[in-house]
N, C-alpha and C positions, 0 to 999 in steps of 0.2 A: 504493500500500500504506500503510496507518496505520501513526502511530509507537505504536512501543511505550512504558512508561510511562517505561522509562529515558531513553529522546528525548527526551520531553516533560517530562523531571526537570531541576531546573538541576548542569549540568555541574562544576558545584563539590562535588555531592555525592558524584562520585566519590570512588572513595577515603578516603571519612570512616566512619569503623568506629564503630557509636551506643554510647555511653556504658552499658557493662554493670550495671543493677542487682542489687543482691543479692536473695534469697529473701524472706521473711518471717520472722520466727521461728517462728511457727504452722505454717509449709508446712514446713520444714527440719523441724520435732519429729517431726510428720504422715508427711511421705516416709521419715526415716530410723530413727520408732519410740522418738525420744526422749522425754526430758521436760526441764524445766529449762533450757532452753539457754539462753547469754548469748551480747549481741549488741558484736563491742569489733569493729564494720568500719568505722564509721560516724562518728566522733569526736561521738558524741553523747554529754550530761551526764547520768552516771551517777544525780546525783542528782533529774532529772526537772526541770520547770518549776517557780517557785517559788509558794509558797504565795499570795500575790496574786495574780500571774496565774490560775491556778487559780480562784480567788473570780470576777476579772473575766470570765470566761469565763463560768461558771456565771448571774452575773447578767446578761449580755449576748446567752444565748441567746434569750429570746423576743423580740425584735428581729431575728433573725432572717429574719424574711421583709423587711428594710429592705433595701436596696441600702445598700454599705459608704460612709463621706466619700471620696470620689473625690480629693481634696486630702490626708486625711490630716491635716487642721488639728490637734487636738491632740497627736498624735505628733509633730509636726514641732515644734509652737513650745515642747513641752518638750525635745525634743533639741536643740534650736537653745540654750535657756537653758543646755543643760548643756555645750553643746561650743564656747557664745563665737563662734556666726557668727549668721547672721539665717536665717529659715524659707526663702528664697529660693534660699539654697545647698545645702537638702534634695531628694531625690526616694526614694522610698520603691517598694520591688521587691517581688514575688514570691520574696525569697529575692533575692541579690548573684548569683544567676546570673541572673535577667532584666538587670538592671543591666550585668552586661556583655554580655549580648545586646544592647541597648539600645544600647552605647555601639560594639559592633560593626557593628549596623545601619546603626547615625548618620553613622560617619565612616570605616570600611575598604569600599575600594575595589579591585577587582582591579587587580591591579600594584602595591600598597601595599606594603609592609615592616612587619613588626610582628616588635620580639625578645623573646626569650621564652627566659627561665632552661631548663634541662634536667638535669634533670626537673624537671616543676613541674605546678599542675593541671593536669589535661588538656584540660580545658573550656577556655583560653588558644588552645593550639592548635587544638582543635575550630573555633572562634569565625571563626578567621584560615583556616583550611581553606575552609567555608564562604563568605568572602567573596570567595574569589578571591586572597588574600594569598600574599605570599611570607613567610615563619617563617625568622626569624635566629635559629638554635637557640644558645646559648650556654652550655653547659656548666660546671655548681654548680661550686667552687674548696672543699675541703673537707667539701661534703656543703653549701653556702650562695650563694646568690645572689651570682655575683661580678659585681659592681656598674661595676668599673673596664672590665672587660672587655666587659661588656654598653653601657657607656657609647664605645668604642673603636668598635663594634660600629654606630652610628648611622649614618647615611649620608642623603644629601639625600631618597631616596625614604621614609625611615622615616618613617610615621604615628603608632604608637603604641607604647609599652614596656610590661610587665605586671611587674608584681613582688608576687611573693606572701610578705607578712610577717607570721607567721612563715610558710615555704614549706610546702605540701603537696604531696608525699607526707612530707616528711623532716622537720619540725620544726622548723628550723632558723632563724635571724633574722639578720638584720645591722644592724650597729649605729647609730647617731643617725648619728655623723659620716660613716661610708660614704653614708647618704642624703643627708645635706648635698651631699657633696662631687661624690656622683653627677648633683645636678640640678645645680648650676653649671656641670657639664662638659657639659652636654646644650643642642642649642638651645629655644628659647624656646618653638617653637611644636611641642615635640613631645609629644603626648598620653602621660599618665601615669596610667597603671591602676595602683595600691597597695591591694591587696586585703589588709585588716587582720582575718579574719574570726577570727583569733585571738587579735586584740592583747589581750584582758582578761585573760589568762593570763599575757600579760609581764610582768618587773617594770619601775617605772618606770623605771629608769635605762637601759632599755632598749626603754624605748617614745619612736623616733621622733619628732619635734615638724611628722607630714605636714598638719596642718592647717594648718600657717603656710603653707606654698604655698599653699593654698587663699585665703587671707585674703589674700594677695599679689596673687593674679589668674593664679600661672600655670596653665595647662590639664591640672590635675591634678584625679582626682578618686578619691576616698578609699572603700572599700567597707566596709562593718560587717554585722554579723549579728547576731540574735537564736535563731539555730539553735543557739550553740554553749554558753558559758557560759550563758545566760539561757536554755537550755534549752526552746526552741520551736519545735526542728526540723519539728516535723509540720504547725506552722501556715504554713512558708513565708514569715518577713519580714525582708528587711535594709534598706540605705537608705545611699545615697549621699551623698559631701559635696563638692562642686565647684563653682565660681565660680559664677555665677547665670547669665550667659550660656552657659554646660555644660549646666546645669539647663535651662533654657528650650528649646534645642535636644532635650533627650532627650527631656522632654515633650511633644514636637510626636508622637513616636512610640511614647509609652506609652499602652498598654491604658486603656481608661476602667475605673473599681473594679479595679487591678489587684493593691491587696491586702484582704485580705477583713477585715469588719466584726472578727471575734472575735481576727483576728490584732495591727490596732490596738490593741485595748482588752488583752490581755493584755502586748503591748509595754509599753503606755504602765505598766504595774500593775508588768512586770518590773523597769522602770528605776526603779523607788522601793523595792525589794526588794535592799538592799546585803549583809544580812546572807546571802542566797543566794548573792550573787555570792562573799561570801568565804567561805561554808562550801564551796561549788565548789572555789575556788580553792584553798585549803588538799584536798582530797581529792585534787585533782589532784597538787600537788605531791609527798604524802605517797605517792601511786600510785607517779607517775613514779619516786621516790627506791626503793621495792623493786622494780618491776620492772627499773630498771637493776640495781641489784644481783643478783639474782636472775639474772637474763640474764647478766649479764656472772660467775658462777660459774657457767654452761652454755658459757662460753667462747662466749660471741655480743655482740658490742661493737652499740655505738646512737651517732646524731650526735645532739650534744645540742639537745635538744627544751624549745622556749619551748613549745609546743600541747598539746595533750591527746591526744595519742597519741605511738608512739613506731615509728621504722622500723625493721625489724631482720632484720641479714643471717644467715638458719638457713643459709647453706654449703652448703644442699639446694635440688633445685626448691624455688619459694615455693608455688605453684599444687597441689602431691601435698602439699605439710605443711599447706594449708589444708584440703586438702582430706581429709586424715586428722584433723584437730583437728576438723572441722566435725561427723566421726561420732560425736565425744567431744562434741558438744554445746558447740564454742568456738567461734564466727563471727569471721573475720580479714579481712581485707583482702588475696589475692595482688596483685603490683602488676605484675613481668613487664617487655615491652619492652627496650632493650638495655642498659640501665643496673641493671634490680632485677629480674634473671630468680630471684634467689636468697632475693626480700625479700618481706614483709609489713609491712603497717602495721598494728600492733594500739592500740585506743582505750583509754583511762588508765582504768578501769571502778571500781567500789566493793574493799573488800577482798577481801571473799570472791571478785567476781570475778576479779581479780589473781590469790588465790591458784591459783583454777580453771585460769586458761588457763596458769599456771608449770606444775602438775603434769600436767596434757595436753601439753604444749610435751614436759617430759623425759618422758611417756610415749612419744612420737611418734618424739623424736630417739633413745632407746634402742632402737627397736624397726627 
């Protein structure tokens, strides 16, 4: 008798439940006869990519039919000038979630150990699911990556640790010395995933010094994006920073042109675009500071949030209050599981959007 296609599936895929997308905004207006709607599920920048990139897009369309630098040469050697390591300790993603595909490919092995904060992205666990891994779930201390605990937590089979700074779902970051202290207590050769896809939002004194491990040689390596503040979520590009022997390794198993022509050239246009990054940054802040407040005179408390979004406990299902905001034309995030059956993660948006999803928010909870 032939197998069926589950037989013939690798057994690791049991039990891995696929990463639920959200709708479109056109399809949600479309099915539920709205108009208008704002999208805050996404922690995408409200205020769009920035005006260079935009340009370089524009100019780099008829090219187009070229195959993209498969290298990435000039994204790489000006990242590299701006972050003080050499082109060598770069690899550049499809977005920081090939990258850690990449680096789960590479190096977990069924019967590995991989710890992982709880809650934290889901894709961490997914990743270790799929390989066959065993998941040392470690449990947030305060709503934050506890660092000491996660470090306690190692054990001679661990392969690799994931730590998401600031953490998503919850916003949340830990501070310079917590990371100091947590890699010195850690042995030497255990892989270090520090997915910073938020760090341009932090303030300095709270932005971690993980590139000096890098520069050190230990088997760390550092995830960044273009999705979030630099606002180029649709094009898909982040980019790694890890020893060169990391790099080399991942290399062997990255996609040839695996990120696309128009995504380098609007990067490369992003990162010369400062006054974006801080008009972003100032909207964010200016966001986050009324929706706390706002929220917290709805009697609904938030952990406080280095990201561009904010998590927050409505005391209700999360999943019926999204799903009664979403008829009001407000797209959220429900998040669910055993920890946030009650929460939402909503994205830091423009004013008016802020205002919109407060007055939907006490529509929804009055009603």
């Amino acid at each position: 008798m032939p197998k069926t296609l589950e037989e013939l599936a690798s057994s690791f895929l049991k039990g891995l439940i696929p990463y639920v997308p959200g709708k479109p905004v056109e399809e949600v207006e479309r099915e539920l006869g709205i108009k208008g709607a704002v999208k805050l599920a996404s922690n995408e920048n409200p205020l769009g990519a920035s005006p260079r990139a935009l340009r370089a897009l524009r100019e780099a369309l008829p090219d187009s039919h070229r195959y993209p630098d498969g290298g990435g040469y000039y994204l790489k050697r000006d990242l590299a000038d701006r972050l003080g390591v050499t082109p060598d300790h770069l690899i550049l993603g499809n977005g920081c979630n090939e990258i850690l595909d990449l680096m789960a490919r590479c190096f977990l092995l069924p019967g590995d150990e991989v710890v992982i904060a709880d809650p934290a992205f889901v894709i961490y666990g997914m990743l270790a699911h799929l390989q066959g891994c065993r998941k040392i779930l470690v449990p947030l201390k305060s709503w934050t990556h506890d660092l000491e605990a996660m470090a306690k937590a190692v054990t001679s089979k661990t392969k690799m640790v994931f730590i998401g700074n600031p953490n998503n779902p919850t916003g949340t970051a830990v501070t310079p010395a917590e990371i100091e202290a947590f890699m010195q207590a850690i042995p030497e050769d255990l892989l270090v995933v520090m997915d910073e896809a938020y760090i341009e939002y932090v303030p300095q004194e709270m932005v971690p010094d993980s590139l000096g491990f890098v520069r050190q040689g230990r088997w760390v390596i550092v995830l960044r994006t273009f999705s979030k503040i630099y606002g180029l979520a649709g094009l898909r590009i982040g980019y790694g920073i890890a020893p060169p022997p990391l790099v080399e390794l991942l290399n062997r198993a990255r996609a040839p042109f695996n990120t696309n022509a128009l995504a380098q050239r609007a990067a490369l246009a992003a990162l010369d675009d400062q006054q974006h990054v801080t008009s972003s940054r100032k909207v964010n802040e200016l966001g986050k500071a009324y929706l706390t407040t706002e929220l917290g005179r709805l009697g609904l408390q938030v952990p406080p949030s280095w990201a561009n979004f904010l998590l927050v406990d409505l005391k209700h299902d999360g999943a019926a209050v999204a799903e009664a905001l979403l008829r009001k034309g407000v797209i959220v995030r429900p998040l669910g599981g055993r920890y946030l059956p009650t929460h939402i993660r909503v994205t830091i948006g423009t004013p008016p959007e802020n205002e919109r999803f407060i007055e939907a928010l006490k529509s929804v909870l009055q009603s």
